[in-house]
C-alpha positions in Angstrom: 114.9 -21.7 96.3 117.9 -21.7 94.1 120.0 -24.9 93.5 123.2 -24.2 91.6 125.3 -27.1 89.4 126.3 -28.7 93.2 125.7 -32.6 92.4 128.9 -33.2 92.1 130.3 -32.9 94.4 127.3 -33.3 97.3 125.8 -36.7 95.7 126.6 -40.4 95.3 124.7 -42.7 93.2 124.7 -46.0 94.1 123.7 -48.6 92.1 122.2 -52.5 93.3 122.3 -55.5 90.7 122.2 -58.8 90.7 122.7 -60.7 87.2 121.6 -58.0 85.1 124.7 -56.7 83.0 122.3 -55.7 80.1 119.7 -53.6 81.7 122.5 -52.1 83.9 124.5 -50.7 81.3 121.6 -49.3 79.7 120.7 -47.5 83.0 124.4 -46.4 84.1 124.5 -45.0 80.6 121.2 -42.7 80.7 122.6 -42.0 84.3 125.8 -40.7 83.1 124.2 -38.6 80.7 121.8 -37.2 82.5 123.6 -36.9 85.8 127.5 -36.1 84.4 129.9 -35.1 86.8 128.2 -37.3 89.6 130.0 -39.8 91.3 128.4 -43.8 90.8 129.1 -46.9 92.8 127.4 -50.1 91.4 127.4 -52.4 94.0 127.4 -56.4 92.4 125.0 -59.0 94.8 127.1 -61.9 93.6 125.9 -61.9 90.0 127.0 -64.8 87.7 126.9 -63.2 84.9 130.4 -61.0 84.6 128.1 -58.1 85.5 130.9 -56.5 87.3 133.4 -57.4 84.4 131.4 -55.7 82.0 130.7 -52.4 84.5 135.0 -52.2 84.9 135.1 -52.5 80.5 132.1 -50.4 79.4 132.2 -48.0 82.1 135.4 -47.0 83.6 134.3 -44.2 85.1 131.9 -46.8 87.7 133.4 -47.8 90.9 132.8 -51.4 91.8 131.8 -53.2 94.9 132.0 -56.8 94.1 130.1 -59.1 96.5 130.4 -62.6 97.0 127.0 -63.2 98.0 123.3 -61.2 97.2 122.9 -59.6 100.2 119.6 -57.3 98.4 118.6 -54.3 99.5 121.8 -54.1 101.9 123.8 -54.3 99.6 123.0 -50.4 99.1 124.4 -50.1 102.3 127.8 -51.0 101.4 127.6 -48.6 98.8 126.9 -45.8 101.2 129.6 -46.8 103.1 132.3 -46.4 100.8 130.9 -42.7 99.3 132.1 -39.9 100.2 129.4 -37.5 99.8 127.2 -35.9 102.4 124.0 -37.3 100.3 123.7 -40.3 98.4 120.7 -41.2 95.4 119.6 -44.7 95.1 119.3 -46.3 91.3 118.1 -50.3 90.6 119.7 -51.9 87.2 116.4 -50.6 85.4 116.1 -46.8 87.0 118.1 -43.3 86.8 117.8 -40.1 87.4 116.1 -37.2 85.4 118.5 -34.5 84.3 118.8 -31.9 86.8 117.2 -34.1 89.5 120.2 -34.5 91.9 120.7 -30.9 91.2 117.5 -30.1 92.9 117.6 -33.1 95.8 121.5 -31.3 97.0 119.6 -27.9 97.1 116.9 -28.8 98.9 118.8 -31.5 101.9 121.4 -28.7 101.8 118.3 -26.3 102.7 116.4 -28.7 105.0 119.2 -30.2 108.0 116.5 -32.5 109.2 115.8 -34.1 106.0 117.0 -37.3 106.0 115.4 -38.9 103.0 113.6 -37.2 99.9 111.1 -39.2 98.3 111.0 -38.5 94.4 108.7 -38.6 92.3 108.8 -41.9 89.9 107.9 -42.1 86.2 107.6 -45.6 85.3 108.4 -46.7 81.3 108.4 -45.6 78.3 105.2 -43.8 78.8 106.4 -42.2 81.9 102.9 -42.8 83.9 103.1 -42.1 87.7 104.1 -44.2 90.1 101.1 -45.0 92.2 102.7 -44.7 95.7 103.5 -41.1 94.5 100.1 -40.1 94.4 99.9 -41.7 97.6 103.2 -39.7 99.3 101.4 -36.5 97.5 98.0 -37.0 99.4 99.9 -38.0 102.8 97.7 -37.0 106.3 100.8 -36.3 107.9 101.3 -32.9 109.7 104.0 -30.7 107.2 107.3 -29.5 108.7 107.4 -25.8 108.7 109.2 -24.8 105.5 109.3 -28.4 104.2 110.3 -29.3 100.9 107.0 -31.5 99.9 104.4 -33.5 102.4 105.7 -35.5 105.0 105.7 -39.5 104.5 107.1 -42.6 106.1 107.8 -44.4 103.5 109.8 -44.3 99.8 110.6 -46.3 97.0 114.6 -46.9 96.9 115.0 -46.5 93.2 113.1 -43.0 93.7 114.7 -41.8 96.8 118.3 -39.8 97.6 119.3 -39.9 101.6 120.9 -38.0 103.9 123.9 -40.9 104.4 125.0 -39.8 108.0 121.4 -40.5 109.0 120.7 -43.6 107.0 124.1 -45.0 108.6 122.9 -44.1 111.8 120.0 -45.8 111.4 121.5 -49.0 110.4 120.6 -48.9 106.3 118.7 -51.6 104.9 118.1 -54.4 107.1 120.6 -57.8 105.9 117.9 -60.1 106.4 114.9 -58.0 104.3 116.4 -58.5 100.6 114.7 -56.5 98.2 110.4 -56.2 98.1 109.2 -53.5 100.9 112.5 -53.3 102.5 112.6 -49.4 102.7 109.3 -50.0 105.2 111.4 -50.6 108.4 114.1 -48.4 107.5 112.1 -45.3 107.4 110.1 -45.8 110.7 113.7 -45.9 112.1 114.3 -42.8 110.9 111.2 -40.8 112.1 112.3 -42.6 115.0 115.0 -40.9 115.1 113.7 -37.4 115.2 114.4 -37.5 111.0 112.1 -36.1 108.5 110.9 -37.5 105.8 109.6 -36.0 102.9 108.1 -36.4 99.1 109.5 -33.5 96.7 107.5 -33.5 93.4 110.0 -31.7 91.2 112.9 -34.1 91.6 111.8 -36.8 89.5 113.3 -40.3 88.8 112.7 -42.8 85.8 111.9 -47.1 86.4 112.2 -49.1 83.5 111.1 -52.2 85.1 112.8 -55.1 84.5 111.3 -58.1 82.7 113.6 -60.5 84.5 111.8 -60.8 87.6 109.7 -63.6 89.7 106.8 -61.5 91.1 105.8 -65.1 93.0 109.0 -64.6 95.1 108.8 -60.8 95.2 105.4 -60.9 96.8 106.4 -63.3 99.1 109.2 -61.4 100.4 106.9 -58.3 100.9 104.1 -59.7 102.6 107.0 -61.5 105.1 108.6 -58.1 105.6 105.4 -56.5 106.4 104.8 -58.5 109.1 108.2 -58.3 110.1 108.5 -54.8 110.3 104.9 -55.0 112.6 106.7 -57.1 114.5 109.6 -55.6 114.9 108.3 -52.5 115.7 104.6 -51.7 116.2 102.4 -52.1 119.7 100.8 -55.4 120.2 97.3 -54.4 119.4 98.7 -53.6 115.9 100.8 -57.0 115.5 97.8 -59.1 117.0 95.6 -57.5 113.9 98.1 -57.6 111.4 98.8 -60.9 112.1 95.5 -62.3 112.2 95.0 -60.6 108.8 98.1 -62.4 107.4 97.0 -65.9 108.8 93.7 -65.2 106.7 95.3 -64.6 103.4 97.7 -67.2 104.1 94.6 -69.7 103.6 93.8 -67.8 100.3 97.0 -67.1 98.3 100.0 -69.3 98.1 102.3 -66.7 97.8 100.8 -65.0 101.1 101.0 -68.2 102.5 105.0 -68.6 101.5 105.5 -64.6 103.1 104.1 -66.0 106.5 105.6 -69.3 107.1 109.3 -67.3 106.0 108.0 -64.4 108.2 107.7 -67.5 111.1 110.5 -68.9 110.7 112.0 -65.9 111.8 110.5 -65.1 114.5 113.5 -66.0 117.0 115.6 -63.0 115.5 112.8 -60.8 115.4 112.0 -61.2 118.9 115.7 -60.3 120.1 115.8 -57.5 117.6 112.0 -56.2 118.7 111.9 -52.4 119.6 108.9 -51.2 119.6 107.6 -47.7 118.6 106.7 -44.4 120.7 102.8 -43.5 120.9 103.6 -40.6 118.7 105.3 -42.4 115.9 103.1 -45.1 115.8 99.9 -42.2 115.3 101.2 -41.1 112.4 101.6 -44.0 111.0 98.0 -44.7 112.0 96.5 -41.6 110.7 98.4 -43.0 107.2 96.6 -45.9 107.5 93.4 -44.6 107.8 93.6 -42.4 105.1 94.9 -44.9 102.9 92.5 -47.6 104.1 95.1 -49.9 104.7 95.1 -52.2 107.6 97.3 -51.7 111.1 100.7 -52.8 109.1 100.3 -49.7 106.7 
């Protein structure tokens, strides 16, 4: 398949900081270069740090969405809001986009109408090694669409990953209360959900230059609390009754497991309003991931 100089106008990247201005500029700059003619929006989680001075100064050609408070991974949501391009690419403050990349994603979403997110693949630093999860999305169990782009997943990595926005809108985007650490979990089973697909497409590739301003305590707190929401929110109750007894256990051992499952408590009242849970067919596939990937009922 053929895809023709269409980024342009057929992608949106939008951009999520939060007090970051340096490693942002660095990243909307490689973006710009390798991506030129594509449309950016960096959306601001209430830095303090004149991050969205310096974006309006350095690079005029970035639109802005200032927020008054971190709202995380949402935040990409009102970014997707305000494009106005059929498919929009998600970037962090330390990622962008290979040259040619959105190129190829346009060509194959404009090729694949039930394609609602395409997975990159994700070289990480300076030494460009593989993201592990790609390896993972490469091996998935899952049944392939006829004609699909790559192997069918349920899962992505945000900074890797360019959406269909009509669909992610549909769906709700990122959930407000998830933040950022295994937010994308939830909105992909939404998706499938849906009746979208989801896919991992080798040859459209993205580059993560993680940041060194980070607090992995907090980061793998909010993961292993979003985990369990997600089970809760979604999966059978054979599946939360495991996962949770699972949690409890490394609660004992870890303190920052223990953190993830007292937050995940604390909001249990919401998620028990909010619960929905899963068809029998979804929540095989997801099953048939797990198995293959040794991972326990949460995936």
């Amino acid at each position: 398949m053929s895809a023709g100089p269409r980024a342009g106008d057929r992608v949106t990247v939008v951009v999520v900081t939060r007090d970051r201005a340096g490693e942002l500029s660095r990243s909307l700059t490689e973006l710009r270069r390798r991506s030129p003619g594509v449309p950016v929006i960096v959306v601001d989680n209430g830095s303090s740090d004149g991050t969205a001075e310096m974006v309006r100064r350095r690079h005029p050609g970035v639109a802005v969405i200032a927020l008054a408070d971190n709202r995380g991974g949402a935040g990409r949501t009102c970014g997707v809001l305000a494009a106005r391009t059929p498919y929009v690419a998600f970037a962090d403050d330390d990622s962008w986009w290979a040259e040619g990349a959105l190129d190829r994603a346009a060509g194959v979403l404009d090729h694949e109408p039930r394609l609602a997110v395409l997975a990159a693949r994700v070289l990480v630093g300076p030494g460009e090694e593989e993201d592990p999860t790609c390896a993972a999305m490469a091996a998935s169990p899952l049944p392939r669409d006829g004609g699909a782009a790559g192997p069918a997943v349920l899962g992505f990595l945000a900074c890797g990953a360019v959406v269909r926005r009509d669909a992610f809108l549909a769906a709700g985007g990122f959930h407000a209360r998830f933040g950022i650490g295994g937010e994308e979990a939830l909105l992909a089973v939404d998706l499938a959900a849906g009746g979208w697909l989801l896919a991992y497409v080798q040859t459209v590739v993205a580059h993560h230059h993680p940041s060194t301003r980070r607090d992995p305590g907090a980061r793998r707190r909010r993961e292993v609390r979003n985990r369990l929401w997600v089970v809760w929110l979604r999966r059978p109750l054979d599946a939360v009754l495991v996962e949770t007894a699972a949690a409890a256990r490394a609660a004992l051992a870890h303190p920052a497991a223990r953190g993830g499952f007292v937050a995940a408590v604390a909001g249990l009242p919401w998620v028990l309003r909010e619960r929905r849970a899963i068809g029998p067919v979804l929540e095989g596939r997801l099953r048939l991931l797990e198995a293959a990937s040794g991972v326990g009922p949460a995936g």
